[in-house]
N, C-alpha and C positions, 0 to 999 in steps of 0.2 A: 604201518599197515599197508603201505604201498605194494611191497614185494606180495604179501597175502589177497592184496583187493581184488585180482585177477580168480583164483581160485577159489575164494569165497564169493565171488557173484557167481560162476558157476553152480555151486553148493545151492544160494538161495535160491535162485532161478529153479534150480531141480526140487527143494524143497515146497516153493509157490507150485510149480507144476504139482505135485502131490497133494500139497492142500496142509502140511502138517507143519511149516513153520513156526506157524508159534505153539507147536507142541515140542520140536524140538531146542526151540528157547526157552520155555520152562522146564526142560526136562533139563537141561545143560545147566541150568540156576538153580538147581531143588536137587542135583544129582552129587554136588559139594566132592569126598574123599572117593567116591565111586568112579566118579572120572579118570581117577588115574586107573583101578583098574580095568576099565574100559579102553586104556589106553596099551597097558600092558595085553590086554586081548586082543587088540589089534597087531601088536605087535609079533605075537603069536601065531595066529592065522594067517598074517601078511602072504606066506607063502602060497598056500591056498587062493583069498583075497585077491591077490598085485590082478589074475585075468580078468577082474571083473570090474576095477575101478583105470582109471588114468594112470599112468605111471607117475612115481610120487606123493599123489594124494592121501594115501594110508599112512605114508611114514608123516605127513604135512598134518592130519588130524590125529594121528598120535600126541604130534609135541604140542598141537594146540589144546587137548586135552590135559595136557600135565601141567601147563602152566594156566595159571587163573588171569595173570593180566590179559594173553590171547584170547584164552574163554570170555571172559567179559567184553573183549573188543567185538568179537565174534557172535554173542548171543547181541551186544548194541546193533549191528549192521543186519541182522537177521529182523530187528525190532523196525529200524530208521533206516535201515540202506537204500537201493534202488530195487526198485519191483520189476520186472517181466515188462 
């Protein structure tokens, strides 16, 4: 998680700022085979997408979408990481 710790505090931070964290932690845990198509839609759009997030970010929640053990690290640090 090391290499990821830096971009996912970003993520929650923006996440707390909205208010919808642990909606988007249950939606990541209750979203199961969906995720990978969400992942392939990202991957799609990217083009579009890349001006509106950080460079890398999109390709970086892509692959943590396809893989479940990233998601599951990702929805625990979103539950127990560090806050704002």
């Amino acid at each position: 998680m090391d290499k990821n710790h830096h971009i996912w505090r970003i993520w929650v931070r923006t996440l707390h700022r909205w208010g919808v964290e642990d909606l988007v932690a249950a939606f990541l845990e209750a979203a199961g085979p969906l995720n990978i198509i969400g992942a392939q839609a990202i991957y799609i759009g990217q083009p579009i997408l890349n001006g509106l997030v950080p460079d890398g970010h999109l390709t970086f929640l892509a692959n943590m979408l396809e893989d479940d053990n990233q998601r599951d690290a990702f929805v625990g640090y979103i539950r127990d990481g560090e806050q704002p």
